[in-house]
C-alpha positions as CSV (number, residue, x, y, z in Angstrom):
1,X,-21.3,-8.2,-2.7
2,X,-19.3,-11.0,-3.3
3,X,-21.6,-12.7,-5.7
4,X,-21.2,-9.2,-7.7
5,X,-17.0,-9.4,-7.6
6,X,-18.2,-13.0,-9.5
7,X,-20.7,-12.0,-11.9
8,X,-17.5,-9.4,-13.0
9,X,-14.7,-12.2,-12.8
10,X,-16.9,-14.2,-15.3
11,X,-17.7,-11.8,-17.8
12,X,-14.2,-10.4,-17.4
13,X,-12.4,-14.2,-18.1
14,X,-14.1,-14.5,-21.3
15,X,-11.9,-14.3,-24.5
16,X,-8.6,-14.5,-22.1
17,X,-5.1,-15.1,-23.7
18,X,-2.2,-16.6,-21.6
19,X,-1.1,-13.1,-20.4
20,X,-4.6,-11.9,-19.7
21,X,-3.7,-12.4,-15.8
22,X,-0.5,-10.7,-16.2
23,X,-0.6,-7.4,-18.5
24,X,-4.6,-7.3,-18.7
25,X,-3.9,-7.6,-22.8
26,X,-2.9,-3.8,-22.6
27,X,-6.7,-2.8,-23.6
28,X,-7.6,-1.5,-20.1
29,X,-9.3,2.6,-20.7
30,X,-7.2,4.6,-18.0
31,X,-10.1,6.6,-16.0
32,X,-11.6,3.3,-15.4
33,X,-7.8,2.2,-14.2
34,X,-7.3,5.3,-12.1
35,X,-10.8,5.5,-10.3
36,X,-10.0,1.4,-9.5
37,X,-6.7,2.0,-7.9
38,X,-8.0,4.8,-5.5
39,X,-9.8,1.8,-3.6
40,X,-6.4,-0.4,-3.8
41,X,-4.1,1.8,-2.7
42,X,-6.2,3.5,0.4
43,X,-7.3,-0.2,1.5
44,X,-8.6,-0.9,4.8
45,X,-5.5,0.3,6.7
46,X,-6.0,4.6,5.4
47,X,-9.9,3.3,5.6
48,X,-9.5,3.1,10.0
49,X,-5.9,4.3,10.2
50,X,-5.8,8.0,8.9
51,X,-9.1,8.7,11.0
52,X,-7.7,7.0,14.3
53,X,-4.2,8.7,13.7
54,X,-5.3,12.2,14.3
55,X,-5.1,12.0,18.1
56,X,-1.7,11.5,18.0
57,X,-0.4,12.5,15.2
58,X,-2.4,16.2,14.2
59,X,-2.8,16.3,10.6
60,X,1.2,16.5,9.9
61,X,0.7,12.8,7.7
62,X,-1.2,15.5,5.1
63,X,2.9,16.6,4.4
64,X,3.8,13.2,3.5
65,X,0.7,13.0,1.3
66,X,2.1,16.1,-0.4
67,X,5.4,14.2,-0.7
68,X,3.6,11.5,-2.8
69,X,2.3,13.7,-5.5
70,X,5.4,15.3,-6.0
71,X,6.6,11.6,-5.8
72,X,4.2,10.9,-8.8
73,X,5.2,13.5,-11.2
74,X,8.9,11.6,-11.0
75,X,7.1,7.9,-11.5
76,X,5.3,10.0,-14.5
77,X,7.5,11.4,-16.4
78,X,10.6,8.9,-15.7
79,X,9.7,5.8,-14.7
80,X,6.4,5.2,-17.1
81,X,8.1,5.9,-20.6
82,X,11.2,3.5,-19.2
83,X,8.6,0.9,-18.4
84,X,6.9,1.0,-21.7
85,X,9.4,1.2,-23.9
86,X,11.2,-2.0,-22.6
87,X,7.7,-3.7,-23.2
88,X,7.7,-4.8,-19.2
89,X,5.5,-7.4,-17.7
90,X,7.8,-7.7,-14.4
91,X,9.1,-4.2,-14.0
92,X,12.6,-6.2,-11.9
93,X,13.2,-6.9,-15.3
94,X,14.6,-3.3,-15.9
95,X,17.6,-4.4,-13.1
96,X,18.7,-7.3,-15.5
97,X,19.3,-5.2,-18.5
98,X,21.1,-2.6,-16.2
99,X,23.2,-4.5,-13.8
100,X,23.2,-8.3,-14.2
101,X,21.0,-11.4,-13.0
102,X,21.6,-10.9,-9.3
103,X,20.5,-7.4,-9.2
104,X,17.7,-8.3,-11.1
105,X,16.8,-11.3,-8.4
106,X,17.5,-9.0,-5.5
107,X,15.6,-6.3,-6.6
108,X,12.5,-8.9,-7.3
109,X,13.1,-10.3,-4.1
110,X,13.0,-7.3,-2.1
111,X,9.4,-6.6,-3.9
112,X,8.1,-9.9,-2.4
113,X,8.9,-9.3,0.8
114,X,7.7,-6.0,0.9
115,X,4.6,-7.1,-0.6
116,X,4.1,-9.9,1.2
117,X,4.2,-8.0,4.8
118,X,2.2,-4.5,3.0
119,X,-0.7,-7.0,1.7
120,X,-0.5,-9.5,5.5
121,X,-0.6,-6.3,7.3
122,X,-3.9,-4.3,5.5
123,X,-5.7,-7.6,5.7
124,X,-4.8,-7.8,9.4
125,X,-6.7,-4.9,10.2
126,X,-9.5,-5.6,7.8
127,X,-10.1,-9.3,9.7
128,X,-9.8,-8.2,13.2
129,X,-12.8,-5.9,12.3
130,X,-14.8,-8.5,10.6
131,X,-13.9,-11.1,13.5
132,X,-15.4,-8.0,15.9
133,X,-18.6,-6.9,13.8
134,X,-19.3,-10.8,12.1
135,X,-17.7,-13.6,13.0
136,X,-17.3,-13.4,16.8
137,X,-20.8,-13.7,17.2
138,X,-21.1,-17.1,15.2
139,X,-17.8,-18.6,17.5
140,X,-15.6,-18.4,14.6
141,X,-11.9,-18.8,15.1
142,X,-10.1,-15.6,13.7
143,X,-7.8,-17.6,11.7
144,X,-11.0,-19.0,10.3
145,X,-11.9,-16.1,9.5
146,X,-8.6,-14.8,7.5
147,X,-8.9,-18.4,5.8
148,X,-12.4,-17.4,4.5
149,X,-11.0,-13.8,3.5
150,X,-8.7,-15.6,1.5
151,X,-10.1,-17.6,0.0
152,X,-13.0,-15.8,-1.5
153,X,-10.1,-13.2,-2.8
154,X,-8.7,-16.5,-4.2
155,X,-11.5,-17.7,-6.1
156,X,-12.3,-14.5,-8.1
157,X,-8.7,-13.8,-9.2
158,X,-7.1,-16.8,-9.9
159,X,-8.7,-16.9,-13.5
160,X,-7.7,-14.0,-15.1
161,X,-5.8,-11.9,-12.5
162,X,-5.2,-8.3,-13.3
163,X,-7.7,-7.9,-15.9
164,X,-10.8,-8.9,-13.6
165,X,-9.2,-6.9,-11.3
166,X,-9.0,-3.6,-12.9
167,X,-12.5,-3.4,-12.7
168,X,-13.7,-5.1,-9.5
169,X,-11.2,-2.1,-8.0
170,X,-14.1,0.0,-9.5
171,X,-16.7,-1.8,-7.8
172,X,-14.8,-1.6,-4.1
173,X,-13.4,1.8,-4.5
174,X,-17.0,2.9,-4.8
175,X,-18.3,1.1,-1.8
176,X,-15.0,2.4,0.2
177,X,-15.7,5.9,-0.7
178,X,-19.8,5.3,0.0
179,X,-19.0,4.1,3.5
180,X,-17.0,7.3,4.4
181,X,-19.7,9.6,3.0
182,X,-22.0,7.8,5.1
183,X,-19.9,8.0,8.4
184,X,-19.5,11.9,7.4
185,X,-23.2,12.4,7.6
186,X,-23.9,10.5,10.6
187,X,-21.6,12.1,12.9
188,X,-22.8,15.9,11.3
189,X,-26.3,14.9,11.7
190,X,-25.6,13.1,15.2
191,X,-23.6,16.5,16.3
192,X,-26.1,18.8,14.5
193,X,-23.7,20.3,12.2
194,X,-24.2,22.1,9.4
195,X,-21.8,21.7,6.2
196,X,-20.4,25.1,7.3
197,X,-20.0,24.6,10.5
198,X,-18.4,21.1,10.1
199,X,-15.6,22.8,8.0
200,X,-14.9,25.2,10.7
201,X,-15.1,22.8,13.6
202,X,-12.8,20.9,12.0
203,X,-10.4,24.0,11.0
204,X,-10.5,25.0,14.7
205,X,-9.8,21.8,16.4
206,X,-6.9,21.4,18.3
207,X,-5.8,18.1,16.2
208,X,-6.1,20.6,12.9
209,X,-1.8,21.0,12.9
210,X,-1.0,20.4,9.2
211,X,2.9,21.6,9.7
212,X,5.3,19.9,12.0
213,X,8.3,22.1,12.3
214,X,10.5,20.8,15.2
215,X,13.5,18.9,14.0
216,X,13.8,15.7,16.1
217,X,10.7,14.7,15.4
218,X,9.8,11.6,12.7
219,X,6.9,14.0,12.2
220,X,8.9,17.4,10.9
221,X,7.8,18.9,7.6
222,X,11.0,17.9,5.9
223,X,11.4,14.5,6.9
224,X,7.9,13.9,5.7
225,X,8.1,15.8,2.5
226,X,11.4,14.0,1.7
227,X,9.9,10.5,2.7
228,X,6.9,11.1,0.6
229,X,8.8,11.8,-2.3
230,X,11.0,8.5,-1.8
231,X,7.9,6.2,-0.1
232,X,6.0,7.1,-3.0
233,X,8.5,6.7,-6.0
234,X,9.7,2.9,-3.9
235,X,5.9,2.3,-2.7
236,X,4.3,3.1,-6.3
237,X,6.5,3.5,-8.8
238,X,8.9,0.2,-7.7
239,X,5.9,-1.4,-6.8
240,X,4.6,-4.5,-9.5
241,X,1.1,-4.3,-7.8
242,X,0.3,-0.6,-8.7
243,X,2.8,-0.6,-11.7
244,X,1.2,-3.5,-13.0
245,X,-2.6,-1.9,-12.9
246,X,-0.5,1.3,-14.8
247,X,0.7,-1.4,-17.3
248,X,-2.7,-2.6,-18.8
249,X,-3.4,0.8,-20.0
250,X,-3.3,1.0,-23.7
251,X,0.0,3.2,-24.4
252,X,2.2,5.2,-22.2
253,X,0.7,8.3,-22.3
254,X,-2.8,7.1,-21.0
255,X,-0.7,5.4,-18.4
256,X,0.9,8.9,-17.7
257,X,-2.8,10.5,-17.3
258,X,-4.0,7.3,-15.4
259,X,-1.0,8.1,-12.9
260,X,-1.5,12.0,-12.4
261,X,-5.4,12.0,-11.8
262,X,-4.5,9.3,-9.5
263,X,-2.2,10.7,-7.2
264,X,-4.5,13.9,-7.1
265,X,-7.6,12.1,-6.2
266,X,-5.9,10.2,-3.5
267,X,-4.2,13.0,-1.8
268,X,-7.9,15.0,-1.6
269,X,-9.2,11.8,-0.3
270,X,-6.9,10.8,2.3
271,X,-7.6,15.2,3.1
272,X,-10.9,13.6,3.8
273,X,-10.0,10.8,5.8
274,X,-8.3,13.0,8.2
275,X,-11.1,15.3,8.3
276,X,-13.3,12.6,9.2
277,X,-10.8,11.4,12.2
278,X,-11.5,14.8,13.5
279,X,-15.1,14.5,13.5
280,X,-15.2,11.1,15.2
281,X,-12.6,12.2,18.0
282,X,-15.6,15.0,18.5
283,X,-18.5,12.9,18.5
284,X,-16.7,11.1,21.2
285,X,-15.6,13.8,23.2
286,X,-19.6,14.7,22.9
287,X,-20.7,11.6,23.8
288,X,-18.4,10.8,26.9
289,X,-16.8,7.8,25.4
290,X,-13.8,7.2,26.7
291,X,-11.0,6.0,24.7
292,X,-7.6,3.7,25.9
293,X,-4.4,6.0,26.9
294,X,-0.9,4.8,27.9
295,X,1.3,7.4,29.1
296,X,-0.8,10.4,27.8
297,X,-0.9,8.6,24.4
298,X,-4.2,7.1,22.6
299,X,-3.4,3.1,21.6
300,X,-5.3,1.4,19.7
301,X,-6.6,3.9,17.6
302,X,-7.8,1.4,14.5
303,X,-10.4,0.7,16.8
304,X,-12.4,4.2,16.9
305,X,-14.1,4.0,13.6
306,X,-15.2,0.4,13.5
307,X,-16.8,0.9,17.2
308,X,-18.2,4.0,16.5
309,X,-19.4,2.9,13.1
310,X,-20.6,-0.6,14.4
311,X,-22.1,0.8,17.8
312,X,-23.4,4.1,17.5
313,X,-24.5,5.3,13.8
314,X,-27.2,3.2,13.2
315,X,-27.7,-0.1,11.3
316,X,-27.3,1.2,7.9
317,X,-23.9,3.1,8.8
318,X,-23.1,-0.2,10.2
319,X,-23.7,-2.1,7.0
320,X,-22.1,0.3,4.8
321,X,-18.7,0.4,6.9
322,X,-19.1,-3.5,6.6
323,X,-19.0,-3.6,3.0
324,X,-16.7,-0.4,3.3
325,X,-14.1,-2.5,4.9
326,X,-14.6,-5.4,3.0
327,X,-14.3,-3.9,-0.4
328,X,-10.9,-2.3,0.7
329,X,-9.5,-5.0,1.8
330,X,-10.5,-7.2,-1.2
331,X,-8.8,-4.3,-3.3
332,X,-5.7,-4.3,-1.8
333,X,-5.1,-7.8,-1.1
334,X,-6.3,-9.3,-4.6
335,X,-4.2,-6.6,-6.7
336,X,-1.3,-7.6,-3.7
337,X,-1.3,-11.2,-4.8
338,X,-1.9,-10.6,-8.1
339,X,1.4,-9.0,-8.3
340,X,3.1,-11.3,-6.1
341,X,2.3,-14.4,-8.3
342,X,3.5,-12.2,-11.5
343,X,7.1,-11.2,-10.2
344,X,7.9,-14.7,-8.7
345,X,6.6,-16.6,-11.9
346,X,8.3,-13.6,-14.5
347,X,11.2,-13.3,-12.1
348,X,12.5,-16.5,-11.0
349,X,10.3,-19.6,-12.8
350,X,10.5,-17.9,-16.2
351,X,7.3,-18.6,-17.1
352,X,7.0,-16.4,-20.5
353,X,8.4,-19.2,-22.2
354,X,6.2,-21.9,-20.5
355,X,3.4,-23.2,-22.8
356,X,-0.2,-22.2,-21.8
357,X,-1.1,-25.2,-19.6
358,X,1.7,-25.4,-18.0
359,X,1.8,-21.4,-17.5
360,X,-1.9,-22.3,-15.5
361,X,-0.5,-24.7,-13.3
362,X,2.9,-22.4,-12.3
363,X,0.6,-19.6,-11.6
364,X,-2.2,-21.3,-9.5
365,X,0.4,-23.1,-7.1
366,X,2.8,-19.5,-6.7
367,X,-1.0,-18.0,-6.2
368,X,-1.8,-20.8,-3.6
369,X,1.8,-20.6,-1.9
370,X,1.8,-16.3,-1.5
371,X,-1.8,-16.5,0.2
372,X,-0.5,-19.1,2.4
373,X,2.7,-16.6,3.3
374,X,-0.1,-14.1,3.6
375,X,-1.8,-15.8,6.3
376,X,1.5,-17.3,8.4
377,X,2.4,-13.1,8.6
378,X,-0.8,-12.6,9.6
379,X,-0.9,-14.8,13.1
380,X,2.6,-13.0,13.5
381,X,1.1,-9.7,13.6
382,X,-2.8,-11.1,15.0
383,X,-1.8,-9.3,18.7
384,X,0.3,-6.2,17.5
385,X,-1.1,-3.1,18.8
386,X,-1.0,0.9,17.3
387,X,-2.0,2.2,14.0
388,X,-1.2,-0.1,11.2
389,X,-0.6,2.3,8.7
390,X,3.0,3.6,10.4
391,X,3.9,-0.2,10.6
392,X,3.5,-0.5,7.4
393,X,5.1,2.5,6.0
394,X,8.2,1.9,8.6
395,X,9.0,-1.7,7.5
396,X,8.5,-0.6,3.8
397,X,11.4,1.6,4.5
398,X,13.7,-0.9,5.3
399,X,12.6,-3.4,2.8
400,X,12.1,-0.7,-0.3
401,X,15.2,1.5,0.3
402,X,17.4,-0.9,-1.4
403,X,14.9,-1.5,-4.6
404,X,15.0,2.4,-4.2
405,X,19.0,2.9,-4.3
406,X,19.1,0.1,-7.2
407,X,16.9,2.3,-9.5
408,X,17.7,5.0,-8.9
409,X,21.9,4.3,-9.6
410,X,20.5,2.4,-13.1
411,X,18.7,5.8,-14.3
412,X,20.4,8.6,-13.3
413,X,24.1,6.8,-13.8
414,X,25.9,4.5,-16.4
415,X,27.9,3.1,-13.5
416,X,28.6,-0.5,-13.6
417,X,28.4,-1.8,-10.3
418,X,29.3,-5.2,-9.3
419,X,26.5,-7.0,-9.5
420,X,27.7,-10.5,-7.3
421,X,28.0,-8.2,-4.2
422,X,24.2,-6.7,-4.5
423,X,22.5,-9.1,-2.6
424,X,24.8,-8.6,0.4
425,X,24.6,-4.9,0.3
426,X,21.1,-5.0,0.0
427,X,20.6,-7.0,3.4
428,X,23.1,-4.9,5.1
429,X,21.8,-1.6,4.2
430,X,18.7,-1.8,5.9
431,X,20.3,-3.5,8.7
432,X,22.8,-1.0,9.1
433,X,19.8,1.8,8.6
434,X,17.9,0.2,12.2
435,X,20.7,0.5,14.0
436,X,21.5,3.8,13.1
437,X,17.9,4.8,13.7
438,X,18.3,3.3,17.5
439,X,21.7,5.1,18.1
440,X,19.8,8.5,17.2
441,X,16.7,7.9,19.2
442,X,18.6,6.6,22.3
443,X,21.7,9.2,22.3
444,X,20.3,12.2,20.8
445,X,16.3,11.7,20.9
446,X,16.7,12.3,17.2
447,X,13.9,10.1,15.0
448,X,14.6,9.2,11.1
449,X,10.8,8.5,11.1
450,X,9.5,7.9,7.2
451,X,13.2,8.9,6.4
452,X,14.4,5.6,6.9
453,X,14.0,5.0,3.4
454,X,16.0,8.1,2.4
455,X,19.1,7.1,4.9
456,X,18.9,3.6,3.4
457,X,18.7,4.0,-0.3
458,X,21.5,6.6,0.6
459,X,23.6,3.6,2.0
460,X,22.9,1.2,-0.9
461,X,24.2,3.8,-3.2
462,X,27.4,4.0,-1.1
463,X,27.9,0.6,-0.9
464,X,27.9,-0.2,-4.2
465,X,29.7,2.5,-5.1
466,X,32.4,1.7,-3.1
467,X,32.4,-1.7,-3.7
468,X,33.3,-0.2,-7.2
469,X,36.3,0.9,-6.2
470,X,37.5,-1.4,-4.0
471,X,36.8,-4.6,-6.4
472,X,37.4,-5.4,-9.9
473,X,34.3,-5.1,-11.8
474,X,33.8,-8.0,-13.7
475,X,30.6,-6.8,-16.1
C-alpha cells in the first residue's frame, strides 16, 4: 500500500513549479478532488467513531450532519467566489485586507492550533489501533509506532505537497470505503441477514433515534442543526486543509461543484457509518460479547470496530479494516500537514517572495517542526478515553469560534474594528465560552454541546464590537 502512495508521489512530482506543493498549479479536475476529500475529511476518527457512538448517542449526530450541508451551501456560494477572486494561497490572507496584520496573524494562528490538535487527535486513534492489530505483537513502543506513521506520511508529501495529495486521497478514500463495505457484509452474512431485513433491523433498533428534542441536552435537534451549520462553515470553509484541496481546482465554479457533490456524498456516508454501528452493537448482543460500562454508559467505544473487525470477521475483514484504517489516517494527516506547512510559511515566513531553493528549505523544516507538534499532542492524548470524534469537535469549538466571528464580521459588515485588540479577544472568547458552559451544566444541567462554537463566535463579535466603541479606532 504504501509503495503504491510512492509510485503516485513520483509520477505526481514530475514537471513541479515552486507552488506545486501549495496551490497544486490550479490544474486539479474537481470529481477527482471531491471523491479524494471524502477519505480526508471522514479519517480514521468517523472510520471507528460514528459506529462506536451509537450506543450512546442514537443516531441524533445524523442532525449535525444535516447542519454541514446546509453549512456547505454558505462555504459555496459565499466563501469560494471571495476565495478566488482574491487569487488566495493562504485563505488568513482574506483577514489582512479586511482588518489589519494582527487579525490576519490571529486568525492564521488560531488555524494552527486547531489543526494541529484535529490532525494529533485522528492519528491518535488510527495508532492505538495499529499498535493493537500490528505492532504489539512485534514489542514495538507505541511512540514508535506514531514515529513510523509519521514518517512514511512525511516522505510522500514533502515533495510536492497538495498536488500528490489530491490524488493519493483517491487511492485511500477507496480503501476507506472498501473496508466498510466489507465489515457490512460480514456482520449480514455472520447474522444471516438479508439486504431487506438489514434495513429493517436497523430501522427498528432501539439506537435508530435520529431526532433529539429535549432542550438541555448537547444532543437537541437545534443545537446540533445550528452547530452544524457553524462547525461546518469554521471546520471546512475556515479550514486551509480542505480549502486548500478546493483551491487546486481549475476556476471557481468547478470548485463550487467539487464542494456540493462533496458535502452530499459525505453526509450519505457518514448515514452509512451509523448504520453500520448499529449492526456491530447487534452482532455483539448476538454473540454475548460484552462490552465496558461506567455508570450505565458504554466507554471506550472506538474500540468495538477494530475488535470486532480484528477478532471475529475473518482474516480478510481483518486486512481490509487494516488498510481501511491506514488509508484514513494517511488522508487526513498528510492533507493536515500539508496545510499546516502552507499557512505558517504564507502566513508568518512570507515565503512567496523567497526564491525557489530557499522556498524548499523553509518548507521542509515548518513540515519537519508541525509533525514533531503532531507527535508531542499525541503522547498528551495517548491515555484519553471516549469517542474521539466529540473531542475533537468540542475543542474545535473553542479554537474555531473566533476564526468564525472574524469572518464572519469582514463579510457581512464594513465595520472597522480595532485590529491591536484581536488577539486578546480572541483568547478570551473562548475562555470566557468554557466557563460559561460549566456555570450551565453545574447550576442548570443545561449543555451548550456542539454550540460552543455558536456562543463563542457570538462573544468575538461582541467584543470587538464593543471595543469599537469604547476605543478610538485607529485603521
Amino acid at each position: 500500500y504504501f509503495i503504491m502512495l510512492l509510485a503516485i508521489s513520483y509520477f505526481t512530482s514530475r514537471g513541479n513549479s515552486d507552488d506545486s506543493f501549495y496551490t497544486g498549479d490550479r490544474k486539479s479536475p474537481w470529481p477527482l478532488v471531491a471523491y479524494g476529500m471524502v477519505g480526508a475529511a471522514l479519517s480514521g476518527v468517523t472510520f471507528v467513531s460514528i459506529p462506536g457512538m451509537v450506543s450512546n448517542n442514537y443516531f441524533y449526530y445524523f442532525q449535525f450532519v444535516i447542519g454541514n450541508v446546509i453549512g456547505y451551501v454558505f462555504i459555496v456560494y459565499v466563501l469560494i467566489p471571495i476565495y478566488y477572486k482574491l487569487e488566495l494561497v493562504s485563505i488568513y490572507t482574506y483577514l489582512s485586507s479586511r482588518f489589519g496584520e494582527k487579525s490576519y496573524k490571529t486568525g492564521s494562528l488560531f488555524f494552527l492550533i486547531s489543526q494541529s490538535f484535529g490532525a494529533a487527535l485522528r492519528l491518535l486513534l488510527a495508532a492505538k489501533i495499529l499498535q493493537y492489530a500490528l505492532f504489539d505483537s512485534y514489542n514495538i513502543p507505541f511512540p514508535v509506532t506514531v514515529i513510523i506513521m509519521l514518517l512514511l506520511v512525511w516522505i510522500y508529501t514533502n515533495k510536492s505537497g497538495i498536488k500528490t495529495i489530491v490524488w493519493t486521497d483517491t487511492l485511500q478514500t477507496t480503501f476507506l470505503i472498501l473496508a466498510a463495505i466489507v465489515a457490512i457484509i460480514a456482520v449480514k452474512n455472520s447474522l444471516e441477514l438479508s439486504f431487506t431485513d438489514t434495513v429493517s433491523s436497523i430501522k427498528n433498533h432501539q439506537y435508530f433515534k435520529v431526532f433529539n428534542w429535549d432542550i438541555n441536552s448537547g444532543s437537541n435537534f437545534f443545537k446540533q442543526i445550528i452547530s452544524g451549520i457553524l462547525i461546518a462553515v469554521a471546520m471546512m470553509g475556515l479550514d486551509q486543509n480542505i480549502m486548500q484541496k478546493t483551491l487546486t481546482c481549475k476556476n471557481k465554479k468547478d470548485a463550487q461543484k467539487n464542494a456540493l457533490v462533496f458535502s452530499i456524498i459525505l453526509a450519505i456516508t457518514q448515514f452509512l457509518f451509523l448504520g453500520l454501528g448499529i449492526m456491530l452493537y447487534m452482532y455483539a448482543e448476538q454473540n454475548g460479547i460484552t462490552l465496558e460500562t461506567e455508570n450505565g454508559v458504554f466507554i471506550n467505544t472506538d474500540k468495538l470496530f477494530p475488535m470486532l473487525s480484528l477478532e471475529h470477521f475473518g482474516l480478510f475483514a481483518s486486512v481490509t479494516f487494516i488498510l481501511g484504517i491506514t488509508a484514513a489516517s494517511f488522508s487526513s494527516v498528510d492533507s493536515a500537514l500539508t496545510a499546516l506547512t502552507t499557512s505558517f510559511t504564507y502566513d508568518f515566513l512570507d515565503v512567496e517572495h523567497k526564491s525557489g531553493k530557499e522556498k524548499t528549505t523553509i518548507k521542509n523544516r515548518v513540515l519537519f517542526g508541525f509533525s514533531v507538534i503532531v507527535f508531542l499532542i499525541i503522547m498528551a492524548f495517548a491515555n484519553s478515553k471516549g469517542d474521539v470524534i466529540s473531542t475533537i469537535f468540542k475543542v474545535a469549538g473553542y479554537t474555531y469560534g473566533p476564526l468564525l466571528g472574524l469572518f464572519i464580521l469582514g463579510i457581512f459588515t464594513k465595520i472597522n474594528i480595532l485590529d491591536k485588540v484581536v488577539p486578546f479577544i480572541c483568547v478570551i472568547a473562548p475562555v470566557a465560552t468554557y466557563y460559561l458552559n460549566y456555570f450551565l451544566l453545574v447550576k442548570f444541567n443545561f449543555d451548550l454541546g456542539f454550540m460552543n462554537i455558536f456562543v463563542n463566535a457570538t462573544l468575538t463579535i461582541l467584543l470587538l464590537l464593543l471595543t469599537n466603541k469604547i476605543l478610538p479606532n485607529e485603521k
